[in-house]
N, C-alpha and C positions, 0 to 999 in steps of 0.2 A: 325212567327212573334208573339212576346209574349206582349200584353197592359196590363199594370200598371191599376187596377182599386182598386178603393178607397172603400174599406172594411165598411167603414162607412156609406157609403149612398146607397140606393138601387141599384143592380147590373145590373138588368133588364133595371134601366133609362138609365144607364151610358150607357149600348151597343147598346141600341136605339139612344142614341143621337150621339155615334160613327158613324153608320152605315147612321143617317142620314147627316151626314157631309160626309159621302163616294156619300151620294146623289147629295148634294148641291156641292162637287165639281167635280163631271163628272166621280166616280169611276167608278159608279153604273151609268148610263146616262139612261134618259128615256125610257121603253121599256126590258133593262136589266133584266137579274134574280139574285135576291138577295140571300146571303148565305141561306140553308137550314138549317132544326132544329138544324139536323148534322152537320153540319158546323161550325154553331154559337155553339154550345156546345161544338165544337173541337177547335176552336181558340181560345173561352176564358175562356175554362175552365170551364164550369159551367153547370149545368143540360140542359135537355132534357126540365125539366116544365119553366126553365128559358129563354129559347132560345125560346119557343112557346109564351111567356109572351111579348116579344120583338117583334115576328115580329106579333102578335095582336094587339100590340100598336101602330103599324105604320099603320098596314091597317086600324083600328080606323080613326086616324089623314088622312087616305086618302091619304097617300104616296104610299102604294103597294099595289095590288092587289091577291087573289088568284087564281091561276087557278087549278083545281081538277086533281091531277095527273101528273101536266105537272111541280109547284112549285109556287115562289111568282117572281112577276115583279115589278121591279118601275114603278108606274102610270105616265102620263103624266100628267102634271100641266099646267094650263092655263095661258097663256101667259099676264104680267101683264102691 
């Protein structure tokens, strides 16, 4: 599957905020593991520094988690 990302504004936000709308509607559901480096660098085309740039910024924001080894999950969110 190939996404259209807009050249002109940082590449990193754009696939962050893709992935996190795979979040928000039940791609990814709580608990999941989310694409790896490799992944994200094979689906949208883009580095190795750019795909680690993205899922730091999610685990920042408190969306995923690391686990050493094992990959990244979607964190569970507290029930609002």
């Amino acid at each position: 599957m190939s996404v259209d990302l807009d050249r002109t504004r940082p590449i990193w936000r754009q696939i962050a905020a893709i992935i996190v709308g795979r979040i928000e509607d039940g791609t990814y559901p709580a608990g999941s593991k989310v694409p790896s480096v490799v992944d994200i660098s094979t689906e949208f085309e883009v580095a190795a520094s750019t795909a680690q740039k993205v899922l730091r910024h999610l685990k920042d924001e408190g969306l995923v988690r690391a686990e050493v080894g094992l990959g990244t999950f979607v964190q569970e969110q507290p029930k609002s």
